[in-house]
N, C-alpha and C positions, 0 to 999 in steps of 0.2 A: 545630638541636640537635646536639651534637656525640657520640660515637660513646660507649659506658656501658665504663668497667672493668668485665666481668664477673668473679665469685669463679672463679679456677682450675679444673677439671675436679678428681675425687677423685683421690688422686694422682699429680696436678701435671701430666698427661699425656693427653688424650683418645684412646682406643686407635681403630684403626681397621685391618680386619683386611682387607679387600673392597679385589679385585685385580685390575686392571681392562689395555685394551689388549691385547700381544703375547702378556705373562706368562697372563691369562685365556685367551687360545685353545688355549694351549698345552698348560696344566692341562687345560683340555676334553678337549681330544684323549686328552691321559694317560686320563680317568676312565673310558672305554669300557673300559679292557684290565685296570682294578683293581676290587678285592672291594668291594663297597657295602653298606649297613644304611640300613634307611628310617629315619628319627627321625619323633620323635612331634610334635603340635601345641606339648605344653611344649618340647619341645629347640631346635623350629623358630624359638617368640617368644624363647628362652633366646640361640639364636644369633646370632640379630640382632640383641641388643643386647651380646652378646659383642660381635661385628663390627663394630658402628656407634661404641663408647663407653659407650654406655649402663650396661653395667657395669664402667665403668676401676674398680679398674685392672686388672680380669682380661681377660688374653689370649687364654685357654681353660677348658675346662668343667676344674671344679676335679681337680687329683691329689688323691693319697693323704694327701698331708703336709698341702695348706689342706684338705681335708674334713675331716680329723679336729682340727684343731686350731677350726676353723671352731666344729664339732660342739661342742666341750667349753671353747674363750672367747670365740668371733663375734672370730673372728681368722686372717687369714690364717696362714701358715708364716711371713714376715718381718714380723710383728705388728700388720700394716695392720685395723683393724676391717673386719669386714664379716661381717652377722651370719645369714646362711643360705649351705645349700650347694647350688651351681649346678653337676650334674652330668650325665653322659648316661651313662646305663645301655644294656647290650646283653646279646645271649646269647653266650657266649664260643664258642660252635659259629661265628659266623658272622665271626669275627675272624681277620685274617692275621696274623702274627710279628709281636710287637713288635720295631720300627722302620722298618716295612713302612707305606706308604701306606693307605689308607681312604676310600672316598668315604661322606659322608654324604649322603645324599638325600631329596626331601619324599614328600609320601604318593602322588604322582603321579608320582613317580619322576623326577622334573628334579633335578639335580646341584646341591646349592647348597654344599659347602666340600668340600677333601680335608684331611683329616686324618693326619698322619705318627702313627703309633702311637705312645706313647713309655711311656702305664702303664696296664696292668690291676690292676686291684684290686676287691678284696669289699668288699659290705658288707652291711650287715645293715639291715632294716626295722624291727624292733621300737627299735634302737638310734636309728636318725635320729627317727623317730616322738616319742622320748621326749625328743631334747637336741635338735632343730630346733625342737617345735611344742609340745614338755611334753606331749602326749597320746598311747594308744598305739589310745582310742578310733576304731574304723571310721566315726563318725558326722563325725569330722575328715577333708573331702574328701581333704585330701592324704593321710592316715594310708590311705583306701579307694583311693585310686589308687595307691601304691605296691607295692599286689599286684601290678599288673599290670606294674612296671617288669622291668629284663634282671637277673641274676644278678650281671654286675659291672659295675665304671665305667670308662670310658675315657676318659684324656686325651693331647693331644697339641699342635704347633701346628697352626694353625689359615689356612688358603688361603679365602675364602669368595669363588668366582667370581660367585654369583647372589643376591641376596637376595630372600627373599619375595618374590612381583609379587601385588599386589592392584589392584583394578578399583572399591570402594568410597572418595569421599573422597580419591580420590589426592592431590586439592590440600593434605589437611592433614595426609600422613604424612610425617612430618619427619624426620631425622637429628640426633643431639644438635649435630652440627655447623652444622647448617642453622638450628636452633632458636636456639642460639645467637647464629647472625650478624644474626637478626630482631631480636633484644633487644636487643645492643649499636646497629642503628641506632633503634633508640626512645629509647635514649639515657639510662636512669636505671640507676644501679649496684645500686641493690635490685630485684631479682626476688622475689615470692613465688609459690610454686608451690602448685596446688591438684587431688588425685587424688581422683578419683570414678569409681564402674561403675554410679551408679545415674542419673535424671531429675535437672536442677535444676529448685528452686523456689525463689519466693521469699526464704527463710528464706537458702537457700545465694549466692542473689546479693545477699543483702544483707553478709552475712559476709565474702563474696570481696571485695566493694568498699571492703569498712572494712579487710579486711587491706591491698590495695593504698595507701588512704589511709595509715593505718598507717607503713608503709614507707614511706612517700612515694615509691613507686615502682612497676615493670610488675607485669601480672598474668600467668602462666601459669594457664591453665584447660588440665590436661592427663591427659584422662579414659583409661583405662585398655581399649584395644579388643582386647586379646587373650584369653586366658583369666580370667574369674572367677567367683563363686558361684556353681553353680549353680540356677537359677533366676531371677538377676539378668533385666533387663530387657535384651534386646538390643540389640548395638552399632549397628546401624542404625537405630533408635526415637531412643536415646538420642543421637547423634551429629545427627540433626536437630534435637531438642529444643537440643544446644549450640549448634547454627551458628544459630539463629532467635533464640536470646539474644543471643548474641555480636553478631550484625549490627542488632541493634533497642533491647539499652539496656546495650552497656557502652562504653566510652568504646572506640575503634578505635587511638589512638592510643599507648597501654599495655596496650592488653589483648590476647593471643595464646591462639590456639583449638589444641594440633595434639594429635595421637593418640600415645598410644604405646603398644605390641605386647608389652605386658606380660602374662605367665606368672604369677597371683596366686597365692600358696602360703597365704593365708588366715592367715598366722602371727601377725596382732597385732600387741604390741608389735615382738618382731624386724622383721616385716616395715614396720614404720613406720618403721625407722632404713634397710632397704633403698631404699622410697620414697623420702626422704631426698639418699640417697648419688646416687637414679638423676636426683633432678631439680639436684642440684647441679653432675652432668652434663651436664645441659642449660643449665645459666646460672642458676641460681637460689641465692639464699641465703637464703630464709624459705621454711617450710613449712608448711602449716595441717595441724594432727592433730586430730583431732576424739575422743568418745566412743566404745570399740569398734573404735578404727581397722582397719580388715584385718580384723575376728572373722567368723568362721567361723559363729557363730549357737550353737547350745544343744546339748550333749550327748547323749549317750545317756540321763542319767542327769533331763535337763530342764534344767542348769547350763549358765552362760555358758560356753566354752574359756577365756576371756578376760575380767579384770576390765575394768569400764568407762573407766579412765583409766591403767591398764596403759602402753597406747600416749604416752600424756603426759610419764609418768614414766620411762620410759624415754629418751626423745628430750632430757627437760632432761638427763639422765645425759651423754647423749652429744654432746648438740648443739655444744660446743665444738669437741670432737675430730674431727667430719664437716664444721664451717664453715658447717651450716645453721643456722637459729636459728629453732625452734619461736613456732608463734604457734597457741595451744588454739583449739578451735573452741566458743565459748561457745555455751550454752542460749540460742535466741531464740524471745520468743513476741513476738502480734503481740497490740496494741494495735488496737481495731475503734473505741472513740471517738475516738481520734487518729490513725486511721491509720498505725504508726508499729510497727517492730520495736524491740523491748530488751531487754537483758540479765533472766535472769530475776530477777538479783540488784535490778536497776533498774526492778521494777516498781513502780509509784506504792501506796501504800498503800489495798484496795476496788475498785481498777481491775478493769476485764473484761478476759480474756485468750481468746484464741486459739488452739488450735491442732491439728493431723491429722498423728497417727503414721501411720509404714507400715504398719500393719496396717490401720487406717481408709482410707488411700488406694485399698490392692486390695480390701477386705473391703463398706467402704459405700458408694463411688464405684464404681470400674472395673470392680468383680464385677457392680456394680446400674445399667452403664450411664448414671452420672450426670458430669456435667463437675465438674471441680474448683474450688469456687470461686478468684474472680479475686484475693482478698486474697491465697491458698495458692501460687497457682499464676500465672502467664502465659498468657492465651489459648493463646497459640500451642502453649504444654507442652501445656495440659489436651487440647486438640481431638487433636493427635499423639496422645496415650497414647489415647485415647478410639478413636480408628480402628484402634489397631494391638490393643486389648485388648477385647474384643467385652464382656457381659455374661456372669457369669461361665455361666448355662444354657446359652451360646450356644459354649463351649469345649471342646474336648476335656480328657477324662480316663484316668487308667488305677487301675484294682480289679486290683489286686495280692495273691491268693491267697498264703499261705506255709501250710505244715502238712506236718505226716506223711503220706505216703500211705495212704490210707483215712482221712483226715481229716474228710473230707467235703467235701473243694473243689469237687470237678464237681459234685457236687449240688446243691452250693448257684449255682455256678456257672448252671449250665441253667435253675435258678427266676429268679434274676438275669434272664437273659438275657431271657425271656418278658417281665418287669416292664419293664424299659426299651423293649422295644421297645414296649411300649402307651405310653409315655411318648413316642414320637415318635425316639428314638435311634437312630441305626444305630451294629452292635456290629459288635468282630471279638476272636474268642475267638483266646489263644495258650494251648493246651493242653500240658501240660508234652510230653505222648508224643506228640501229633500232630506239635508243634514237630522233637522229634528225629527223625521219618520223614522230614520232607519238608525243613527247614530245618537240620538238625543231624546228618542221615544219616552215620554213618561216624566220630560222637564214641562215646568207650567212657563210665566211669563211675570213672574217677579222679577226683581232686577240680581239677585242671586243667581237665578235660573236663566238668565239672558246671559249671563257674564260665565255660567260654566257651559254655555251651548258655543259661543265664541270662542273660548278657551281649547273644548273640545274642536273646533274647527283649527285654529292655532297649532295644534297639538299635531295633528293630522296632515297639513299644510308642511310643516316643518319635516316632519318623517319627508313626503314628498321630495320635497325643497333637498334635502342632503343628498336621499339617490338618486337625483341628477336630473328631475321633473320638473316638470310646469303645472304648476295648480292655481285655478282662476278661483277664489271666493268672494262671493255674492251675497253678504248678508247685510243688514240694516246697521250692524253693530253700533248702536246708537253712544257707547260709554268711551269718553279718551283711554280713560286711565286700562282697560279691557282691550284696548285695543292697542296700545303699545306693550299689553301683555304676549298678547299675539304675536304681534313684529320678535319680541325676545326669543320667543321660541323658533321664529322660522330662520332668523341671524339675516344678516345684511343684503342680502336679492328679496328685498320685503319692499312692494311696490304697491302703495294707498292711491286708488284714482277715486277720488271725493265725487260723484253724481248731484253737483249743486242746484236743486231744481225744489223751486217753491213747495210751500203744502199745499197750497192753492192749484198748482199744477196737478201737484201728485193724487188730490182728491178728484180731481176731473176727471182722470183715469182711472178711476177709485172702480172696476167692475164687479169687484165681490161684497163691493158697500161698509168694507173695513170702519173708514172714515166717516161712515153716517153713524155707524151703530158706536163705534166709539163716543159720540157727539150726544148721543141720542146717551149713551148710559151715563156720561159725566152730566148730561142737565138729572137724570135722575136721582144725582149722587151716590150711583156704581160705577166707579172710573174702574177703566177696563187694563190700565197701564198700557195705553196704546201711545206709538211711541209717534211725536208732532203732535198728538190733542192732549193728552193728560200724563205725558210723558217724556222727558227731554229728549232731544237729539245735540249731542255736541259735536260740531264741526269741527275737523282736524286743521290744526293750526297750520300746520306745514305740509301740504301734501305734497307727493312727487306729480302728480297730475289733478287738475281741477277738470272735469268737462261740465257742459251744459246740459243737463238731462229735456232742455226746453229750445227751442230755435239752431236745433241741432240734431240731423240723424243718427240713428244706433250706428249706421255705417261710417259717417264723418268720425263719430267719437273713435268708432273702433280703430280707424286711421289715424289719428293720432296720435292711442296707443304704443301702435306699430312701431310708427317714429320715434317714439321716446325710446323704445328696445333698441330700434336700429342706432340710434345716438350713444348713447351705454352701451353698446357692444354684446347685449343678447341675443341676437339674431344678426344674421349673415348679411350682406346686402345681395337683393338678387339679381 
């Protein structure tokens, strides 16, 4: 078979920034004697596909002129589409003169680009929030993680001596370039390309196959192992579940498995045309968008971010203009008298159908310890999820107290505690005040410093939460957006019981006089940032539980709890 036309790279050039030999040693040596800033996990997958091509035709994390034009037409500055903004933020404390070199470095402190400074610039959160992602809601991962980003943006060119080193999978982490040369010797000019961060199952390899047919050409299966949802299923779960597909029923000789180090921003539509742009980067000219593409999941308010075909319609919009050409990911159910997946539009009229949403997959399989049927699923998937995901009694959780102080959290807390451990649990309480003596010692009571003592609890929570524990936190957490920080970090067993109990209550019990002296320094015009007198408390829009910190015992509450666990399948019935 002779060698495939691949479609161009985006335009017309695949960038490649990684600088290897004399020039890399050289750089090294420079980076010991210049100013450095650690980048974040998003900057880290952000830059290596800067460096690799993955994002042609950018060279570096965007200036002033593509951000903001970006922001306001998914256009570059010389009117190239591309429809989110890829930047790296910093604290301008820790930045040399513009035109002065920059090391960027990872979280362990290895050298991976130097950067010539060339633009600082502001930006604003509320603003990206609202023209990147149309939402200004904290419940929008990215909208909650851009608290945490630098003050302003940096760009510059771009030296990248190192790239990421990973130890998982190596064989399948590819280079748009490498990916590439794989395709062209398989030897058909149609590629379609297919993005996922969740398990396949049948349903999905039947789809992939008919799109390859389709095209009459390769398949890219190219799952997404760098940042996404939080709570998604793990890149190592999932990364098995594809190599055991791939080696047992798709055809070997069109069909292509490799990774890529994607930074997901959850954006939907937009981010369906980025998917798009990064796999026609890699050799591809068809892409599958499915239902939701990229969504983020349900609001604050219970609403989608994102309409269901959103992603659809936007891509026929564009699909000319990127050189991809959308192929929708249709509704299949499965036929159990024929054996056989179809369209839903193609179902026989009386016929029995088939079929298990993700809700039923964690909810009445992997929560209850059951295998997946073989029509739904692949042995090989079901048994994988089955070991990597216990029964849900059998997982860690975390009871996430929020309320005013004198709420009645620790009370209710300490009942709690008693109850599970008769239930066979072992607990580990994070107490908002304990926490700050021993783990937080030396944070004040700004709202910077509230939000990294939260975080710190989040952080802590979440270790718990994976090997296999129960951790009750008890803190005030007065901030949404800080608090669905937290939830990200601890993944899906994240359980908010709201303590809804007046201030008027909670000063009545006020016994260390919190609430007078706070009272007492705001009439003197020293507000103390006390959080109910001169300092907000935001209530959580959705909690999984509400109790009454008032016309109700610590022990009623704590029983109620209970029930909630007993219902969700956390605990045993006894």
């Amino acid at each position: 078979m002779s060698k495939a036309k691949l479609i161009p790279p985006y335009g017309g050039k695949l960038v490649n920034l990684v600088v290897e030999g004399k020039e890399r040693e050289e750089l090294l040596a420079r980076a010991s004697k210049l100013p450095s800033i650690k980048i974040t996990m998003r900057n880290l997958c952000d830059l290596e596909l800067i460096a690799t091509g993955g994002f042609s035709p950018l060279t570096t994390f965007m200036g002033k002129a593509d951000y903001e034009r970006v922001l306001k037409e998914m256009r570059l500055a010389d009117g190239t589409l591309f429809p989110l903004p890829i930047t790296l933020t910093a604290d301008p404390k820790e930045l040399p003169t513009v035109g002065e070199d920059i090391v960027l470095r990872n979280a362990n402190n290895d050298v991976i680009a130097l950067m010539t400074l060339e633009e600082v610039y502001h930006w604003d959160r509320a603003t990206e929030a609202a023209l990147a992602y149309g939402s200004t809601d904290p419940r929008h991962p990215m909208v909650s993680e851009m608290e945490r980003w630098g003050k302003v943006c940096i760009s510059g060119s771009l030296k990248v001596v190192n790239l990421p080193k990973y130890h998982d999978f190596v064989e399948l982490r590819r280079t748009p370039s490498q990916v590439r040369a794989i395709l062209e010797e398989m030897g058909h000019d149609n590629v379609v390309a297919f993005q996922t961060r969740n398990p396949l199952h049948r349903i999905h390899e039947e789809l992939t196959k008919r799109a390859a047919a389709q095209v009459q050409g390769s398949l890219l299966i190219h799952p997404v192992v760098g940042m996404t949802k939080p709570g998604d299923v793990d890149h190592y779960t999932r990364v098995r579940i594809y190599k055991a597909l791939v080696e047992n029923y798709y055809d070997k000789n069109s069909t292509l498995l490799s990774l890529l180090p994607l930074a997901m921003r959850m954006a939907g539509p937009k981010e369906a045309l980025l998917h798009a742009i990064i796999r026609r980067n890699h050799g591809a000219n068809h892409f599958i968008v499915g239902r939701d593409h990229a969504g983020p999941g349900k609001d604050s308010t219970g609403k989608p971010f994102y309409g269901p075909y959103d992603a659809q319609e936007i891509m026929q919009t564009y699909e000319a203009e990127i050189g991809v050409k959308m192929i929708p990911f249709e509704e299949l159910v499965y036929l159990p008298d024929e054996d056989r997946y179809v369209e839903q539009k193609d179902v026989p009229p009386g016929a029995r159908t088939l079929n298990i949403s993700g809700t039923q997959v964690r909810d009445d399989y992997l929560a209850k310890g059951k295998l997946l049927p073989a029509w739904f699923t692949r042995p090989e998937t079901a048994e994988i999820l089955r070991e990597m995901y216990p029964p849900r009694h059998k997982q860690g959780f975390c009871i996430w107290f929020t309320g005013l102080s004198g709420s009645g959290k620790s009370a209710t807390t300490q009942v709690l505690t008693s109850l599970l451990l008769e239930r066979g649990r072992q607990i580990t309480i994070l107490d908002g005040d304990v926490v700050r003596t021993h783990l937080s010692k030396g944070l004040g009571f700004s709202k910077e410093d509230r939000d990294t003592n939260i975080l710190r609890i989040g952080f802590v929570a979440g270790e718990i939460v994976r090997a296999g524990g129960v951790v009750i936190c008890a803190a005030i957490s007065p901030y949404r957006a800080t608090r669905n920080e937290a939830r990200k970090m601890v993944g899906e067993n994240f359980i908010t019981v709201y303590m809804d109990t007046p201030v008027e209550v909670c000063e009545q019990r006020d016994v260390k006089g919190l609430y007078a002296k706070a009272r007492q320094a705001m009439q003197e015009g020293k507000p103390m940032g006390f959080t109910g007198v001169d300092d907000p408390y935001e209530p959580p829009i959705d909690p999984e539980i509400t109790l009454k910190g008032y016309g109700a015992t610590p022990e009623e509450n704590a029983h109620i709890i209970v029930r909630y666990l007993e219902e969700k399948g956390y605990l045993n019935g006894i």
